[in-house]
N, C-alpha and C positions, 0 to 999 in steps of 0.2 A: 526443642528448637533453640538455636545457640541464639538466644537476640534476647538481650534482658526488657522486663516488661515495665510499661509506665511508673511510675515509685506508685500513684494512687489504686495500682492493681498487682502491686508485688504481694505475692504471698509471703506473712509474716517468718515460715520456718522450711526446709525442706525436709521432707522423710531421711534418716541415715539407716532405720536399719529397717529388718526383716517387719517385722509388725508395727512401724508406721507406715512400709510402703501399705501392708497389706488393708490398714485402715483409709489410705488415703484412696485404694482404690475402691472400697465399699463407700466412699464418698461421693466419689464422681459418678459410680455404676448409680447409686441414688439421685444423684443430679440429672442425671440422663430420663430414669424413672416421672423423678415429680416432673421435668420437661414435658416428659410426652403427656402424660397423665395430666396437667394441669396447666402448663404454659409457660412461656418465659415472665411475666408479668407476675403472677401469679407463684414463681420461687421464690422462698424465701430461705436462709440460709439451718433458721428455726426446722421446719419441712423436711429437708436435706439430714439434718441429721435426727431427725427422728425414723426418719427412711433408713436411714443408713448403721441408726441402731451406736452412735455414738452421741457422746452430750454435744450440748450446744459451745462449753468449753472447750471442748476438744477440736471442734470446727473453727472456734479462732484461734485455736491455736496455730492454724495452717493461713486461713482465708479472714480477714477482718470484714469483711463483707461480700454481697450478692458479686459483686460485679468480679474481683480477683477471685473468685471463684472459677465462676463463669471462661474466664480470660485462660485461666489456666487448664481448665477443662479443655478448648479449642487451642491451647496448644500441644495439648498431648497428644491428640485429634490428630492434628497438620502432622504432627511431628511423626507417629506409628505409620500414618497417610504417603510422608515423603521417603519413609524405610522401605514401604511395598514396592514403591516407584523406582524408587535407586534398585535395589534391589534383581527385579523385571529387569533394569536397561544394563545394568554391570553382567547379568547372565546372558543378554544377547548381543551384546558385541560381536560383531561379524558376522553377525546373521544376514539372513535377506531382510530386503525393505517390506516387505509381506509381514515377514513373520515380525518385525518390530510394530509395527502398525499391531500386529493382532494383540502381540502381549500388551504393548502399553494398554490398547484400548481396555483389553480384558482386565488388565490390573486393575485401571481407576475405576472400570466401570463397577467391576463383583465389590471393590472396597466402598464404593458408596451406597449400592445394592445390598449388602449385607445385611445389614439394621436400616433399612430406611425410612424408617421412623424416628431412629438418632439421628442421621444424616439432615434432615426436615427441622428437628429438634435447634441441631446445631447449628443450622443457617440461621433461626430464627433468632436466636441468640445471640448473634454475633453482631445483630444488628446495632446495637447501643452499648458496642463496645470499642476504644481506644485499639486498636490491634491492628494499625495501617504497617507498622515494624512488624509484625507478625508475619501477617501475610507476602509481607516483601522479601522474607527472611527463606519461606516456604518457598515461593516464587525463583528465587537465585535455585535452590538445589534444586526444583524440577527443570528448570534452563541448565544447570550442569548435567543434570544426568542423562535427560533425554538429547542436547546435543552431542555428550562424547559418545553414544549409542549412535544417533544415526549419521557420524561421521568415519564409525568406522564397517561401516555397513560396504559391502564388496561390488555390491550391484548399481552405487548411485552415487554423484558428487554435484554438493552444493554451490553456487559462485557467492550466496548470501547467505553464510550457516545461520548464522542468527536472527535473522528474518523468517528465512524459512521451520526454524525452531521455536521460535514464539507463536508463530501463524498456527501451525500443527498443535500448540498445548492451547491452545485461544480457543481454537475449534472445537478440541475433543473435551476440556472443561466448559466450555459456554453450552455446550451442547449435552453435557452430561447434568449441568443445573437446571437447565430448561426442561428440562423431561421431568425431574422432582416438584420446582415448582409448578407446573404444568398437573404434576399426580396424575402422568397418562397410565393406561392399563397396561399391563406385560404384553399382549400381544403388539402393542405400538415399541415399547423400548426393545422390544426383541427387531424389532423389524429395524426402525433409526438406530438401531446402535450397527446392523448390518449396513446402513445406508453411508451411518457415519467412517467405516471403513471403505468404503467403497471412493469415499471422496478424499478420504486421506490420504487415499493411493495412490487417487489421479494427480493429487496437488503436486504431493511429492515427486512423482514421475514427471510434471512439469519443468514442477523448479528444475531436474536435474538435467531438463534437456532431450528426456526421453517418454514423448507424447506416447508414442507407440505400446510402451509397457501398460499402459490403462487399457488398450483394444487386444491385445494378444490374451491368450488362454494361460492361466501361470505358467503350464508347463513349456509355453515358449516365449515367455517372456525373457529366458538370458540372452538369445537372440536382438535384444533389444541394444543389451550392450557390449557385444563382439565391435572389435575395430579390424 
């Protein structure tokens, strides 16, 4: 994430080559470990690198402490998090409004779904950490990506891109935490994540003017927007 972090959570050095990246990620892969395994409270940086199978020097070498650890862990998080995103909306440009709805939903959903036990780990974490630039930082690229995606969508036009582009990530992230912290069972996320599509669609078909495309069968929803 391009947003430099607090001076009291900068990590002291960055990896340059081949085998600090590779140590730095049997760090965090560890960090993730004691997390689930023992707690946020409960890390310690000691822990971390005995998990991790490197000394205790060698971890400040990178991290002087719990917390720029931490910090830098959730950014790498957000940061891989807002490549799948970008990603997803730069391959569908010009798609229909359907199929944006599907992939974004699919993307954020399986990327939080993956591990979510790190997912859980990493919320909890974040709690008592300085990272309001962080997530502001995250925040701006998922409002660039997902609006130049659904503005150039063929089937729909916004009179408030921006509104209606905030509204749509409000939704589909408030509603993808709520089900983690909730720890409903798969049969419920399977079903709300179909519900959450369903409402995303009507939204957007709103905003754009065209009620009609929520009640029509897909295959005749372009009907909705012939002039």
């Amino acid at each position: 994430m391009d947003v430099p972090p607090p001076r009291h959570l900068k990590a002291r050095k960055q990896p340059r080559q081949a085998r600090s990246a590779t140590t730095i990620d049997a760090i965090f892969e560890a960090t993730i470990q004691v997390l689930i395994a023992e707690g946020t409270h409960r890390l310690t940086t000691t822990r971390v690198a005995e998990r991790a199978g490197v000394s205790v020097g060698t971890m400040y070498q990178y991290f002087p402490h719990k917390k720029s650890l931490l910090y830098a862990l959730n950014e790498r998080y957000l940061d891989k998090l807002a490549e799948r995103v970008e990603m997803t909306c730069r391959t569908h440009h010009a798609r229909s409004t359907d199929e944006m709805v599907e992939a974004l939903i699919t993307t954020y959903w399986e990327a939080k779904t993956e591990r979510s036990d790190v997912t859980r780990a990493l919320y909890s974490s974040a709690v008592e950490l300085d990272n309001e630039a962080l997530i502001d930082a995250f925040a701006k690229r998922m409002d660039a990506a997902t609006r130049a995606m659904l503005l150039s969508a063929p089937d729909a036009r916004y009179e408030n891109i921006d509104l209606v582009n905030l509204t749509l990530l409000s939704v589909i992230f408030g509603t993808v935490r709520n089900v983690f912290e909730r720890n409903l069972p798969p049969s419920e996320q399977t079903s709300i994540r179909d519900e959450l599509k369903r409402m995303c669609l009507a939204y957007l078909a709103m905003a754009s003017g065209e009620v009609c495309a929520t009640i029509r069968p897909p295959e005749e929803r372009h009907r909705c927007f012939e002039t």
